[in-house]
N, C-alpha and C positions, 0 to 999 in steps of 0.2 A: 533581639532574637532569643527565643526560650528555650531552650534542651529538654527533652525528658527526662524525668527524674533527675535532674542535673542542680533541683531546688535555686536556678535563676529565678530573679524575681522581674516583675515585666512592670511598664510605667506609672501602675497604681502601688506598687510599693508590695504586693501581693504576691506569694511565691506559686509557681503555675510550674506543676508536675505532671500535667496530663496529654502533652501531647509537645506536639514543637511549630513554630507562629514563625510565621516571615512576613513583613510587612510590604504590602506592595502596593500603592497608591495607585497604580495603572494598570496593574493588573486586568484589569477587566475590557479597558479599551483595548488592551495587549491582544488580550482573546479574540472580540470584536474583529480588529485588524487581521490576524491570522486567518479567521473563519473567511474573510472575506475573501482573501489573495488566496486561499483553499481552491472555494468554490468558484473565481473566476477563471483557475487555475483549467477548471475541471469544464468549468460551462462554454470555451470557449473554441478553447482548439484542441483540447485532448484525448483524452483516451474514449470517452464517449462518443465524440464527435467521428474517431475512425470507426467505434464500432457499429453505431448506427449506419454510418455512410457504406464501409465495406463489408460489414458483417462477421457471418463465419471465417471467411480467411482471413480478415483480421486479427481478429481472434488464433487463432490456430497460429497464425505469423508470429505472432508475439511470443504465444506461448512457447514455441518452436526455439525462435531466437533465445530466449532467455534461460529454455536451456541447452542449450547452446555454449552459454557464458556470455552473453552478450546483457549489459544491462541495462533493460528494459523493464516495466511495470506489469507481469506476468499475471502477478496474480490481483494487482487493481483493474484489470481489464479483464481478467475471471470476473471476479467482482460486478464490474460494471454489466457485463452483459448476462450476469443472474438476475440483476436489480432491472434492465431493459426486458427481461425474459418474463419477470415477471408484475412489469407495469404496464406493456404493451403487448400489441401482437407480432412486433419484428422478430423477436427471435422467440425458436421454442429450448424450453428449460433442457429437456430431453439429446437437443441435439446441442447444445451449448454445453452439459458434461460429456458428450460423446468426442465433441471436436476441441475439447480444453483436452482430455485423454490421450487423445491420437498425437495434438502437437507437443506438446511433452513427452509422448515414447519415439516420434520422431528427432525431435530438437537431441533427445539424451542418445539414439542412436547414430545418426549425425556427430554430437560433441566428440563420442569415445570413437568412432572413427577418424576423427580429426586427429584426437590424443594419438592414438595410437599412429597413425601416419605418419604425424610431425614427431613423434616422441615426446609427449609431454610428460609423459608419468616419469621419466628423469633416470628411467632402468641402462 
């Protein structure tokens, strides 16, 4: 492994001051792997598949719960249903920022009633 400016020299014998080098021979299947258990991750039962299926209140649920303190994928299910909004005709973009808005001033209105009920803030 090579340091910057650290004048290591690397397996030609050659001092290499321009950057810093890790050798990874698997690297790349590494990535490979990743992407795939990503996207299977994602194509099969996840946050797409609720929000296709149930939609708006899905969406709104999520965002809701998460802030709330619950943790859930708020804002990959924002995400997902800007990318459905705008690859299809399921959802409209319009009303996908209206109803991400609402359940997050819901969720946060909800949490600090909680706090305050239970006494979280510790007063």
């Amino acid at each position: 492994m090579s340091h910057a400016g650290s004048g290591y020299e690397n397996d030609s014998g050659q001092s290499n001051n321009v950057g810093f080098h890790i050798d990874l021979p698997n690297f790349d299947a590494f990535v490979s792997r990743s992407k795939l258990v990503a996207m299977s991750f994602l194509s099969h039962s996840g946050v797409d598949h609720l929000i296709t299926t149930y939609g708006y209140w899905a969406l709104a649920a999520i965002i809701a719960l998460e802030s709330m303190a619950v943790p859930l994928p708020g804002e990959t299910a924002l995400i997902v249903a800007a990318l459905i909004a705008a690859t299809t005709d399921v959802l409209n973009i319009w009303i996908v920022i209206a109803v991400a808005a609402f359940g997050a001033i819901v969720g946060d209105i909800i949490g600090f009633w909680k706090a305050v009920r239970w006494d979280f803030a510790g007063s």
